[in-house]
C-alpha positions as CSV (number, residue, x, y, z in Angstrom):
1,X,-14.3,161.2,13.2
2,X,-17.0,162.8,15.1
3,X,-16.9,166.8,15.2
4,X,-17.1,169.3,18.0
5,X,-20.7,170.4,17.1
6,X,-22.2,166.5,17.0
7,X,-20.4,165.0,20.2
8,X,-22.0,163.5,22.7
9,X,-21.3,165.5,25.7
10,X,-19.7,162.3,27.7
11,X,-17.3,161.6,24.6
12,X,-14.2,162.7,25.6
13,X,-13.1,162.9,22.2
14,X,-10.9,160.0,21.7
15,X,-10.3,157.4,19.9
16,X,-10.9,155.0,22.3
17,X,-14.1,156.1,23.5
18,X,-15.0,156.9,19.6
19,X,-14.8,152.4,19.2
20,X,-16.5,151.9,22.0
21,X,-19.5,149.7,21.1
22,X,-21.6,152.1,23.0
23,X,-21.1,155.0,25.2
24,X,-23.5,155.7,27.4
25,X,-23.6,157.2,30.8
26,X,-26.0,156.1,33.8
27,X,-28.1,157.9,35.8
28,X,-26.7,158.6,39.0
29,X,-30.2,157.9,41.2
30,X,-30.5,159.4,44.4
31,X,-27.2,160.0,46.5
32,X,-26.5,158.2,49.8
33,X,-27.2,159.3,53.3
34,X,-23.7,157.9,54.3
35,X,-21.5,155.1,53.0
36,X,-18.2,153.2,54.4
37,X,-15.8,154.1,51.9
38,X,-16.6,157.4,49.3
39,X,-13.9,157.5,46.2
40,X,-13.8,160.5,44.3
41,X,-12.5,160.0,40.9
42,X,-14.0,156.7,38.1
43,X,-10.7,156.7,36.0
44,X,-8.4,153.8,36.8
45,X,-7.0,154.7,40.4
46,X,-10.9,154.9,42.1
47,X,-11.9,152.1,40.0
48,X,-9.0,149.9,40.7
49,X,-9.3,151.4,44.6
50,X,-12.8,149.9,45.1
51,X,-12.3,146.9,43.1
52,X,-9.4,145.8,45.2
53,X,-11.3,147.2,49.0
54,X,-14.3,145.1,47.7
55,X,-12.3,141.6,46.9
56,X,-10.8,142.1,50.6
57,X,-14.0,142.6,51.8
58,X,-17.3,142.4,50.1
59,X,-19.3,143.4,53.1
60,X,-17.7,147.0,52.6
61,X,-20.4,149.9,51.5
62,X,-18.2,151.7,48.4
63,X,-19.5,154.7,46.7
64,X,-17.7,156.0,43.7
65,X,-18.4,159.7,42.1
66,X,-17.4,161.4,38.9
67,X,-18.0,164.3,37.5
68,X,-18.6,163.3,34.0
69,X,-18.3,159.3,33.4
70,X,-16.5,156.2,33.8
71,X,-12.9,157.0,32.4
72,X,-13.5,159.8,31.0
73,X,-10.1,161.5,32.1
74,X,-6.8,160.5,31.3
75,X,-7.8,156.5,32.2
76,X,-9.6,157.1,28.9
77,X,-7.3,158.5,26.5
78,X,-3.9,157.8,27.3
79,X,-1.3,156.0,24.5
80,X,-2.4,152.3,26.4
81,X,0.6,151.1,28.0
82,X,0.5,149.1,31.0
83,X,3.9,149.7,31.8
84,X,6.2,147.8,34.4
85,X,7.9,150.6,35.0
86,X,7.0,154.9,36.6
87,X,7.9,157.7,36.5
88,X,10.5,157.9,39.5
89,X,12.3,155.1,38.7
90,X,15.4,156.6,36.9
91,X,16.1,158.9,39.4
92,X,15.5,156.2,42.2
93,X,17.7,154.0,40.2
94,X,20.6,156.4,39.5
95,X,20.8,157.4,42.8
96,X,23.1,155.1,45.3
97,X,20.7,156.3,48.4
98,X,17.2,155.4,46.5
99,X,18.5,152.3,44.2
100,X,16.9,149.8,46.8
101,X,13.3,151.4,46.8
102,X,13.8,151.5,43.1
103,X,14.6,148.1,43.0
104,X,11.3,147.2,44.9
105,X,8.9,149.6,43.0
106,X,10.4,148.7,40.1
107,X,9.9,144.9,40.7
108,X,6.6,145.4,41.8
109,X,5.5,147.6,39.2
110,X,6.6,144.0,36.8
111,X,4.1,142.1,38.4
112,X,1.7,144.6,38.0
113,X,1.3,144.0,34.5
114,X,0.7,140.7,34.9
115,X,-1.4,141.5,37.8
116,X,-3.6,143.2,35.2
117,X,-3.7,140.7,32.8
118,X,-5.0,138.3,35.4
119,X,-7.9,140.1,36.6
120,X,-9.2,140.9,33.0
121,X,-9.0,137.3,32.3
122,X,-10.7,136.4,35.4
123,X,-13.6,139.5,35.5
124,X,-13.7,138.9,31.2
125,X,-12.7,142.4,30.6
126,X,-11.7,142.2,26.6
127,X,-9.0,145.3,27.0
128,X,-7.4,144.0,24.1
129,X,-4.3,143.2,26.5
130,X,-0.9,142.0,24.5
131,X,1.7,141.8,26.6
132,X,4.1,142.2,23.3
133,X,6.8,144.6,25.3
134,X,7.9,147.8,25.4
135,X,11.0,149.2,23.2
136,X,13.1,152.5,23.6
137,X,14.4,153.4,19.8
138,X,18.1,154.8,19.5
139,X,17.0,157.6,17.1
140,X,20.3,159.4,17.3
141,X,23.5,158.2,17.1
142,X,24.8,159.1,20.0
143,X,22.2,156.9,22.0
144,X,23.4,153.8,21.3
145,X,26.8,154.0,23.8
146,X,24.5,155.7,26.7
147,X,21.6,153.0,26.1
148,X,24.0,149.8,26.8
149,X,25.6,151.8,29.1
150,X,22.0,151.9,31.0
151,X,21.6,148.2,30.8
152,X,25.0,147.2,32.0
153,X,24.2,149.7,35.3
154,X,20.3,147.7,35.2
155,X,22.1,144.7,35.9
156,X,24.5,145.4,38.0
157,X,21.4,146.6,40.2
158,X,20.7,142.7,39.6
159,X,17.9,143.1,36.7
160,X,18.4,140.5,34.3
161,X,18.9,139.1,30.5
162,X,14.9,138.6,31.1
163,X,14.2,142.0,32.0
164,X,16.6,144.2,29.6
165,X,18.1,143.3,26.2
166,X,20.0,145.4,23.9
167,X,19.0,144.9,19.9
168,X,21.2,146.5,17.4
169,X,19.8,147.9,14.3
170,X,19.4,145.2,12.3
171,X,17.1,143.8,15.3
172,X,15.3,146.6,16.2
173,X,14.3,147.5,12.7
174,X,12.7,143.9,12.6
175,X,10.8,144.8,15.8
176,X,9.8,148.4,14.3
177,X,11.4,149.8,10.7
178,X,10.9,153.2,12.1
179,X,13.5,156.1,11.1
180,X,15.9,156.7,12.2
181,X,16.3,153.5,14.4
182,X,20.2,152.3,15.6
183,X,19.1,150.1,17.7
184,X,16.9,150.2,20.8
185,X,16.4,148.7,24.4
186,X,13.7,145.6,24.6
187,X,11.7,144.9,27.9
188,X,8.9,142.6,28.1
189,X,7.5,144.3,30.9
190,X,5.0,146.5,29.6
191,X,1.3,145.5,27.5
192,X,-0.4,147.5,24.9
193,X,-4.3,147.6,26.3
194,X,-6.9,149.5,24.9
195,X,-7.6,151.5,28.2
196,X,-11.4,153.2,27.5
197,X,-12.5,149.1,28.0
198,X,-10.2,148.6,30.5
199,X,-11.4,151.4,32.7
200,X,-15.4,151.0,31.8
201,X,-14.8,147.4,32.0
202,X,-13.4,147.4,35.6
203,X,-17.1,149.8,35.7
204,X,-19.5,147.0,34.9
205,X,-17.6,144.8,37.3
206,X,-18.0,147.1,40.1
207,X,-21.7,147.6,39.4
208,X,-22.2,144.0,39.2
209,X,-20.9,143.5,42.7
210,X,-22.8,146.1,44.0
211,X,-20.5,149.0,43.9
212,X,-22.5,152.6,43.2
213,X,-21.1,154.6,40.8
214,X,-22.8,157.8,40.8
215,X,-21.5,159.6,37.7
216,X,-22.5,163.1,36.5
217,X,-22.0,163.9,40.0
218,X,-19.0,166.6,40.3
219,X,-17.4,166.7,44.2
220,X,-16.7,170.0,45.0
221,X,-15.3,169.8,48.2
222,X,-13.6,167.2,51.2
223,X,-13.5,167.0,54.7
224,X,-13.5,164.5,57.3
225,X,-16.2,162.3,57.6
226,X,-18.2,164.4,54.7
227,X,-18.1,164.9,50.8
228,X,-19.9,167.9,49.2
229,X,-21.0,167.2,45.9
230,X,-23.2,169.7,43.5
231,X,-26.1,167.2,44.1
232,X,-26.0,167.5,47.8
233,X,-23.4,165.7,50.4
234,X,-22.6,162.2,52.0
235,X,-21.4,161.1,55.0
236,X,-18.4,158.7,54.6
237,X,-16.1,157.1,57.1
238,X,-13.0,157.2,54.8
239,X,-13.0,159.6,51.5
240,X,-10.4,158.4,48.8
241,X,-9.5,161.1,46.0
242,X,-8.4,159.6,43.1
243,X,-8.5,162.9,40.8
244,X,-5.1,163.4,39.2
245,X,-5.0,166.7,37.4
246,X,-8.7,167.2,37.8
247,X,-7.9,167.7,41.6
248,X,-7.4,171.6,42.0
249,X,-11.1,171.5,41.0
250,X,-11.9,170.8,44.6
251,X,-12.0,173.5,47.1
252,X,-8.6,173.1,49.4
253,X,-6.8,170.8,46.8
254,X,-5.8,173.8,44.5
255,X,-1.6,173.3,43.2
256,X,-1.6,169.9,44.8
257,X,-1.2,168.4,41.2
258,X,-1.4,170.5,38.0
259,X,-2.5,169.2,34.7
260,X,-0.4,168.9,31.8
261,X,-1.6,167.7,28.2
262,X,-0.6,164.8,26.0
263,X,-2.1,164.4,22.5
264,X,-2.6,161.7,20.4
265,X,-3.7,160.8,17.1
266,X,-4.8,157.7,15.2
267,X,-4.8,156.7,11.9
268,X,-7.5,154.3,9.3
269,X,-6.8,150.5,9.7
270,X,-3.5,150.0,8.1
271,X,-3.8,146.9,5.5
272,X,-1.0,143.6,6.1
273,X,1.1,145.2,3.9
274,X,2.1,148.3,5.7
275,X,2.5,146.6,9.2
276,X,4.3,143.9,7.5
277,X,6.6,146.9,6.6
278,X,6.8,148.8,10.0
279,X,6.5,145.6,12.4
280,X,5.1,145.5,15.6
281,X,4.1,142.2,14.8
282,X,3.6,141.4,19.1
283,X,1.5,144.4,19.7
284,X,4.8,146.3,21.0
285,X,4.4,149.7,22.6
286,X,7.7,152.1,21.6
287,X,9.2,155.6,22.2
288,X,12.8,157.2,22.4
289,X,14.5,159.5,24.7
290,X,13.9,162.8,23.3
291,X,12.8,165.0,25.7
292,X,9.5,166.2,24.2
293,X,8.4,162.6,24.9
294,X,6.4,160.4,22.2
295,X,4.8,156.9,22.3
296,X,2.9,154.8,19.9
297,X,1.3,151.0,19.6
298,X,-0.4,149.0,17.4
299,X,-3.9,148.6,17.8
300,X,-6.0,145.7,17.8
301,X,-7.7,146.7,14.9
302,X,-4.5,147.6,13.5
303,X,-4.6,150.9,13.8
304,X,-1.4,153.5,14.5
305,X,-2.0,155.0,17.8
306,X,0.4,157.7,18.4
307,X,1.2,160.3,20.9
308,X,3.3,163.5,22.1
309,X,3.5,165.7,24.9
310,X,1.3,168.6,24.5
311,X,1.6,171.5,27.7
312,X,0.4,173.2,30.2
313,X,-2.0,176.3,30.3
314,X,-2.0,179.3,32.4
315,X,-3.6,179.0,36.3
316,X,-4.3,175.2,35.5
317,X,-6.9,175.4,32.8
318,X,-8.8,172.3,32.5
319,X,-9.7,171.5,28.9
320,X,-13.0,169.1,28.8
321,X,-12.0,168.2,25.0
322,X,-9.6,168.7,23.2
323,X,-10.4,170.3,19.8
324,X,-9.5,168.0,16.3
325,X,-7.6,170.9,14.8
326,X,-5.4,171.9,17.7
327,X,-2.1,173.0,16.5
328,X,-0.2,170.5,19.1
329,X,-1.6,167.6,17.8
330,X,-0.6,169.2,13.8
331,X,3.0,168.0,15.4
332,X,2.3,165.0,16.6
333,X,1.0,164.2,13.5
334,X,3.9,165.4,11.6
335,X,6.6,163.4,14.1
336,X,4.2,160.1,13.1
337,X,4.8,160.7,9.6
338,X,8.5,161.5,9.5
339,X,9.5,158.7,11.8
340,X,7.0,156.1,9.4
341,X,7.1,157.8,6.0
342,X,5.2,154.7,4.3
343,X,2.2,155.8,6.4
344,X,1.8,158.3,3.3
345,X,-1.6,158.5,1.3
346,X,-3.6,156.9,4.8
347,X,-6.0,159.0,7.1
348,X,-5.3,160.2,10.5
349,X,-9.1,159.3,11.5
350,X,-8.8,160.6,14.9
351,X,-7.6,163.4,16.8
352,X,-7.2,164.1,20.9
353,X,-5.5,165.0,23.9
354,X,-6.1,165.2,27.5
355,X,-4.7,166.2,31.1
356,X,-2.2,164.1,33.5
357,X,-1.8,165.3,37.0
358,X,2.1,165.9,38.3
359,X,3.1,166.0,41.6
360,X,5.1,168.8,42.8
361,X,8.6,166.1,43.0
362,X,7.0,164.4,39.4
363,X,6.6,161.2,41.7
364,X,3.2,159.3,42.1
365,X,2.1,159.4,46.0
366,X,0.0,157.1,48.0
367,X,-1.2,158.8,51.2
368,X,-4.0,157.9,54.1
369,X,-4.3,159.6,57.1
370,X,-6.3,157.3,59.7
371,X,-6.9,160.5,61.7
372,X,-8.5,161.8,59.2
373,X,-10.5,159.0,57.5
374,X,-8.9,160.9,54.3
375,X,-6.7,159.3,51.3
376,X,-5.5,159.7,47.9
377,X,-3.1,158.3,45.4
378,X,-2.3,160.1,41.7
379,X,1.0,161.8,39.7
380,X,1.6,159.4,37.3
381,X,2.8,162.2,34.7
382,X,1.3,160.2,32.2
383,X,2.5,156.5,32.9
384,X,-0.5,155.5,35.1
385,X,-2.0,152.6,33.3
386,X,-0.2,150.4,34.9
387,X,0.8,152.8,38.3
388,X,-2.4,153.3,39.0
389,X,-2.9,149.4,39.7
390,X,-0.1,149.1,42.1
391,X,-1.1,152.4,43.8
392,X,-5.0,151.4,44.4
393,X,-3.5,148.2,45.9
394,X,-1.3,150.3,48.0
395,X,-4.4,152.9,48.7
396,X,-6.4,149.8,50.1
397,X,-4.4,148.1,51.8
398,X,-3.7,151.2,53.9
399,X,-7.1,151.7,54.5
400,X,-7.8,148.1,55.3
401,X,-4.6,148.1,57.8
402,X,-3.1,145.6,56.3
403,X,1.1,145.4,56.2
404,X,1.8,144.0,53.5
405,X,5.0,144.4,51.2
406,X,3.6,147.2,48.7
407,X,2.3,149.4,51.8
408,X,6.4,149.7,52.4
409,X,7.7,151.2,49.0
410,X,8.6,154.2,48.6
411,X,5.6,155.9,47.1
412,X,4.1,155.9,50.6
413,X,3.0,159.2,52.2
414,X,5.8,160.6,49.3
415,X,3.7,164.2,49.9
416,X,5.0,166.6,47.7
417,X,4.8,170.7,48.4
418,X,2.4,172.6,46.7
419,X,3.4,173.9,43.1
420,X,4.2,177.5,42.7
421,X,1.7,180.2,42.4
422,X,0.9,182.0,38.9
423,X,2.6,182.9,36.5
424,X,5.8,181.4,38.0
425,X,4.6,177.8,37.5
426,X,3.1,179.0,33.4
427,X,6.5,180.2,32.7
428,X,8.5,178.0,34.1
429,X,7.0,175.5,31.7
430,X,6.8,177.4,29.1
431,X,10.6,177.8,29.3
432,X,11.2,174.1,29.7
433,X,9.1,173.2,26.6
434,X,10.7,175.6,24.7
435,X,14.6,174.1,25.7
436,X,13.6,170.8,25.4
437,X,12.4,171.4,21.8
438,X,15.1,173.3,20.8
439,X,17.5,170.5,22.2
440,X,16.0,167.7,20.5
441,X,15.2,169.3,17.0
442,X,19.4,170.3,17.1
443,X,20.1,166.7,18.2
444,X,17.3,165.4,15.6
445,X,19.3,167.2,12.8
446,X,22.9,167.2,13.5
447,X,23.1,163.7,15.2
448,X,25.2,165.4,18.2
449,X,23.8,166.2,21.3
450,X,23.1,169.8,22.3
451,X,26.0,171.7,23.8
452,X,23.7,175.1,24.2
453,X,20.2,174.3,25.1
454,X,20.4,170.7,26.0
455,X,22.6,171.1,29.1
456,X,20.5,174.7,29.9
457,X,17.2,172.5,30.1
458,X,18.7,169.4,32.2
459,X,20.1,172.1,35.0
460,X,16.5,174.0,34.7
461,X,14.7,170.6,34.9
462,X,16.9,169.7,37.9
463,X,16.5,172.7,39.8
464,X,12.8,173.2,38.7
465,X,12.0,169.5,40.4
């Protein structure tokens, strides 16, 4: 595990960039005069953005422009899911007025991960894709009842046997023997990827087609027809902004999306033994339902890759890297050890974390303005590996004119407010982190849900969004 002092400034500390064969960044050459089509951002949304504008038509002139390099943001650190499935979906789902557009996002967001699959296999991008499935542990006993209740309301919505399954214990602990585990929801629909070669594969692609990708080139600002970047500006007919919670670092953008943190932590290559002991034997992703949310997979190199939520810090603050010894990721490490005590006696090897961008309505949005020339697509809250896929489609199809069915759903021009001003949006998180761990370390112990804080933090969380 590389330290703070030795990095390479481009590392973003990660794991995943940390097994990269090399990591290297180019050199970004002399900017443009003018291009057709500027995207600010290299993490998956630009990248996926020009890749898709260029397979509709080649003969486009696409300029992409990062501050740092190729996935060097959340596309580069994330827990690597490629999820059928976002953010909004639950509430879309729950809600008799929005189950329709749920139904279509949610359908669509399905074929997305095959989608995904499909291009790495035919651009040869080895992302370590296994589409093994996705499975939502019971961890308290009160779970189980409210989980089959969820699937019988998926399929009345007319999801299927091939889309949801419930596994009691017995099952589910041959899927994953984590503890506590009474049972847990199976869906196929999600991969586990290793997402630094995803993203800088999707890189080399672009650059082979003749895509620029001017890197170590920070924008600064966006207006109509123009780009202002710290190394001089370009003209552009259409300027797509695919920054997520990098965006408030461009002047007029500020509390459009705010970052919040996720960390993550990896252990040594686990020997046969140990994973024929905890499972995962497909590659499956996993979480639960608590509300200070946690994900893991099984790496390639059989690795434990496993994640928590981390915060948010006062007036936005940006992080570059996250440092090893951060107290946040001294819990995450300590929830991967409880839930999978025979991971005693190995090495966490590595140690990270990173920012998401939220919308204000914690929904992703797809917007273009064709009076404008300007576009963007971001708010993933942290599930955009596979998001970000269906939104770049979305993003260039709009651009491009074309109706098709994604330019419908209901992601489109879904413009959210601007998030409060400081301190109110500081402490209002603050608050909300604090209730949600309060609820789910009660729950955790007593095996009840929370009659004090847990109901306090879902009216909050309602009345916050």
């Amino acid at each position: 595990m590389s330290t703070d002092s030795d990095r390479n400034p481009i590392d973003n500390g990660s794991f995943w960039f940390d097994s990269l064969d090399e990591l290297q960044c180019e050199e970004p050459g002399p900017l443009p005069t003018d291009v057709d089509i500027a995207i600010v951002g290299a993490g998956f949304t630009g990248m996926w953005t020009a890749y898709y504008l260029n397979r509709s038509n080649p003969n486009l002139d696409i300029a992409v422009f990062e501050s740092n390099t190729i996935g060097f943001g959340a596309s580069g650190r994330n827990g690597g899911w490629c999820m059928g499935w976002s953010q909004d979906l639950t509430d879309r789902l729950s809600d008799p007025n929005t189950q329709s557009e749920g139904m279509a996002i949610a359908r669509a967001m399905e074929d997305t991960v095959d989608e995904i699959g499909r291009v790495c296999q035919a651009e040869n991008i080895d992302c370590h894709f296994a589409k093994g499935g996705t499975l939502t542990i019971a961890t308290r006993p009160f779970d189980v009842e409210d989980y089959k209740a969820d699937i019988e309301h998926y399929y009345r919505l007319g999801f299927t046997e091939d889309d949801f399954v419930w596994l009691d214990e017995d099952a589910s602990r041959q899927r994953l023997n984590m503890t506590p585990n009474h049972g847990a929801i199976y869906t196929p629909h999600c991969a586990a990827i290793h997402p630094a070669r995803l993203v800088r594969g999707l890189g080399e692609v672009l650059r082979s087609k003749g895509i620029k990708i001017y890197e170590q080139t920070p924008v600064i600002e966006i207006t109509p027809s123009k780009l202002v970047t710290l190394r001089g500006e370009v003209k552009a007919g259409k300027i797509l902004r695919a920054t997520e919670g990098y965006t408030d670092s461009i002047k007029g953008q500020e509390r459009k999306l705010i970052p919040l943190y996720s960390m993550m932590v990896a252990t040594e290559p686990l020997p046969d033994t140990i994973w024929e002991e905890i499972g995962l034997r497909k590659r499956e992703t996993f979480g639960d339902e608590r509300r200070n949310v946690i994900y893991g997979q099984r790496t390639m190199d059989d690795r434990f890759a496993f994640g928590g939520r981390g915060g948010y810090y006062f007036g936005s603050k940006r992080k570059a890297v996250i440092p090893a010894d951060d107290p946040d990721l001294d819990k995450v490490e300590a929830v991967l050890r409880g839930l999978f005590p025979m991971l005693d006696g190995y090495k966490i090897t590595n140690r990270w974390g990173g920012l998401m961008g939220v919308n204000r309505h914690w929904k992703p949005c797809v917007s273009f303005d064709k009076s404008t020339g300007i576009g963007a697509a971001g708010g993933y809250t942290g599930e955009g590996v596979g998001a970000s896929n269906l939104a770049a489609r979305m993003l260039a199809d709009l651009v491009l004119g074309n109706d098709s069915d994604i330019t419908h759903l209901a992601w489109v021009n879904d413009n959210a407010g601007k998030w409060e001003p400081e301190p109110f949006r500081w402490s209002g998180s603050q608050l909300l982190s604090w209730l949600a761990e309060a609820a789910d370390n009660t729950e955790m112990k007593s095996g009840k849900p929370s009659r004090l804080w847990g109901p306090i933090y879902k009216k909050l969380y309602h009345r916050l969004i």
